[in-house]
N, C-alpha and C positions, 0 to 999 in steps of 0.2 A: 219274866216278871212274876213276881210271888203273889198267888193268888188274893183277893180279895176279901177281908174281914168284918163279916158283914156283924160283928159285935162293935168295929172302931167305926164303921158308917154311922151306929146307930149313936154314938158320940159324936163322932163331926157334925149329925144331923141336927141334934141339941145345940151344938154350938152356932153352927149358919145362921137356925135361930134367933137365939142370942143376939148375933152382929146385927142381923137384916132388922129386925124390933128396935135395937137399941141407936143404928144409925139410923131408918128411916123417923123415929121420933126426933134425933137430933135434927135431922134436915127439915124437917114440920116448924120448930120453935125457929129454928134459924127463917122460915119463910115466913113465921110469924113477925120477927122484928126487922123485915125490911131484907131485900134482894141486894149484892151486887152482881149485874149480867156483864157478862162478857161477851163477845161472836169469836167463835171458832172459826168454823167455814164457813157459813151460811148466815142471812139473817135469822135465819132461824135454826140452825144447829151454836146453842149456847151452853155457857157453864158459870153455876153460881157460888158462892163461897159453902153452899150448902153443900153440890157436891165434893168439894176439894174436902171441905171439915168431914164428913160422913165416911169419905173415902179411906181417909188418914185415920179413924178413929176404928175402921175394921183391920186397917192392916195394923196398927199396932196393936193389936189384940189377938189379931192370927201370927203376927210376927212372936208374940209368944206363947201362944197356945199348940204351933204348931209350926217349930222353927225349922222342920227338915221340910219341909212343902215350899214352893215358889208362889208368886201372888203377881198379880197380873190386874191392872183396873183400869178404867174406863179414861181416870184423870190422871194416867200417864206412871200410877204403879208397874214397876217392874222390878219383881225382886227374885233372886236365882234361888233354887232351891236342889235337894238331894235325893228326896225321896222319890219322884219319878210323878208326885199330884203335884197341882197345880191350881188353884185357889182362883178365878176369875170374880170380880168385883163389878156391879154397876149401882153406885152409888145412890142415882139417882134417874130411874127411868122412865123419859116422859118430860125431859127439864123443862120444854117451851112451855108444853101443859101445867107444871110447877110454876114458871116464872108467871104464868097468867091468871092462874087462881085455880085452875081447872082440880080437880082431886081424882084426875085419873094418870097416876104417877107412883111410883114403888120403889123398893129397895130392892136388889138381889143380890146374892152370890149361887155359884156355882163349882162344884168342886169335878175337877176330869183326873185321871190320869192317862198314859201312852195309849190307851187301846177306846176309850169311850169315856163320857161323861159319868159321874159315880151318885151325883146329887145335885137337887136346889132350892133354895130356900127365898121365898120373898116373900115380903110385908109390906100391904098397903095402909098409912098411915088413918086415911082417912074414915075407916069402916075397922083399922084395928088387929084384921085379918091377916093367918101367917100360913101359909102353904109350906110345905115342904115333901120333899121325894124324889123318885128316881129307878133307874130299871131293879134294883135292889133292894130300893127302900119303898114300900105302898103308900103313895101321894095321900095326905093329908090336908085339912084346913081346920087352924086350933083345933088340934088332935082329931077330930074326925075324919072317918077315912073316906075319900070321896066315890061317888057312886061310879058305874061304870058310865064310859063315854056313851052317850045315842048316836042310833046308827040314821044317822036323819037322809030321808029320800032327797037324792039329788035336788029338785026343784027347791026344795025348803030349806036348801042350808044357808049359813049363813058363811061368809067368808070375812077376817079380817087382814088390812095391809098396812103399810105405807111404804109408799113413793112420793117421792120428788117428782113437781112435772113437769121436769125434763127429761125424765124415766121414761114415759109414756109415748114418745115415737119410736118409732125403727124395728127393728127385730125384738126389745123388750118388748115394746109396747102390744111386738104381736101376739108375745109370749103372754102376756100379763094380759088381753083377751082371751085367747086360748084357756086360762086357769080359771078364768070367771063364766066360762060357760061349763063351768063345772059345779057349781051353787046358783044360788037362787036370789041371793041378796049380796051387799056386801059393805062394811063399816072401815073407816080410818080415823083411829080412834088418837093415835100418837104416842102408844105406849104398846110397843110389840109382848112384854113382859106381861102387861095387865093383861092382853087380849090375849093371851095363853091362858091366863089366870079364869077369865070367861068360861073361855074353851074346856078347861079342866073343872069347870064347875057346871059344864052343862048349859051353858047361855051360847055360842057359839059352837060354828062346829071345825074350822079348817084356818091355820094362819098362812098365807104364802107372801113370801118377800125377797128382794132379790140384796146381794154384798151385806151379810150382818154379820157385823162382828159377831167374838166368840161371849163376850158380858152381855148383848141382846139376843143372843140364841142359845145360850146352854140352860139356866135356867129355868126357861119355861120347857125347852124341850125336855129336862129332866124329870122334870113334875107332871105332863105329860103323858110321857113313857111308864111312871110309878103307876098311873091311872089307867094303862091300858092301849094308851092311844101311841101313836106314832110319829117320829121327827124324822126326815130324812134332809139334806142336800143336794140338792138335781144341779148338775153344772147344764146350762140351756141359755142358749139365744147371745152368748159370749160371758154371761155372769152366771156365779151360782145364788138358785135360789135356798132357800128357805122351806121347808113346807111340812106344818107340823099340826096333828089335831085326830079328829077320829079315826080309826084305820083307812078304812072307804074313801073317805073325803082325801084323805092324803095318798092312797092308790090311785085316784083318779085324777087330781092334780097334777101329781108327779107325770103320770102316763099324756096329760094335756101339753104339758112344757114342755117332754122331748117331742112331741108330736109336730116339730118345725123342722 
């Protein structure tokens, strides 16, 4: 694979931009004139016309901004591509939190190709705020470059999740104890994106979650990573986890979940 052009990153990163601002405002006006919810699989795993329209409005916009790339979204985009990236969408992350009024919900993308994630970009409607970054590109919040991660003593850290709780018995459940006596506190907040967005700002310190797709895991772990900190995938307890945030906190995590 031909190396990496960290002049066309600094383009794509303009544009993620671009999509994540201009769809997360579209899903805001859409929730401003009224919901329709649908249930996927859960009562509470839903989709609103906000994310289908947000969804659609990024890819036809990467569909010609950047037609040799593949696209991949959350509401069921799948589109084949040539160049070897691959364009990952979550239109809307945090939907229940949306459907309920809550304003802890985002837009993202995420751009990977064969070997690692390249970039991510998201924008929280409500505060306005646009992240962007990646192991290549140095993580950002409108244009500012963010500080380095804290290296927070064990006791004091804070941890965020979510699970289902039916998650919580058997070998996860023991695993997902095992991870918690490795911080100090711990928040489920319902926006795995946002709570990287924390994390990358220095309000938390370590995300760990088990089976996330690749639209709730690439982009905050890319933004992240730009900031210094760490995302890995621990396969543990029969699922893989998730576990992304300060170095330390996510050495220690990680090292907790094989520990069964």
């Amino acid at each position: 694979m031909a190396a990496v052009d960290d002049s066309s990153l600094t383009d794509d990163a303009a544009l993620a931009a671009e999509l994540v601002q201009e769809a997360g405002s579209l899903a805001a006006r859409i929730r401003g004139e009224g919901l329709d919810i649908e249930r996927k699989t859960s009562g509470s795993d839903i989709v609103t016309q906000a994310d289908t329209a947000s969804e659609r409005l990024i890819v036809e916009r990467l569909a010609a901004a950047r037609p040799d790339d593949a696209i991949v979204g959350e509401e069921g985009t799948s589109r084949p591509g040539t160049s070897g990236r691959t364009w990952v969408i979550d239109p809307v992350d945090g939907t229940y939190n949306f459907s309920r009024g809550s304003d802890w919900w985002c837009t993202a993308i995420a751009l990977h190709d064969e070997d690692d994630v390249l970039l991510g970009a998201v924008h929280h409607p409500a505060t306005g705020r646009t992240w962007i970054g990646g192991p290549r590109v140095p993580s950002t919040c409108d244009g500012a470059p963010l500080d380095a991660l804290p290296a927070t003593p064990r006791e004091a850290r804070c941890a965020t999740t979510y699970l289902h709780p039916p998650f919580y018995g058997g070998e996860v459940g023991e695993a997902f104890a095992r991870a918690l006596r490795q911080v100090g506190t711990l928040r489920m907040l319902g926006s795995g994106t946002m709570d990287c967005m924390a994390i990358a700002s220095g309000q938390w310190d370590v995300l760990f979650q088990h089976s996330v797709a690749d639209w709730d895991r690439l982009p905050g772990a890319a933004i992240i990573r730009g900031a210094g900190g760490d995302s890995v995938v621990v396969p543990a307890s029969g699922v893989d986890w998730t576990v992304t945030g300060a170095p330390a906190a996510v050495a220690d995590v990680r090292a907790a979940l094989l520990d069964g």
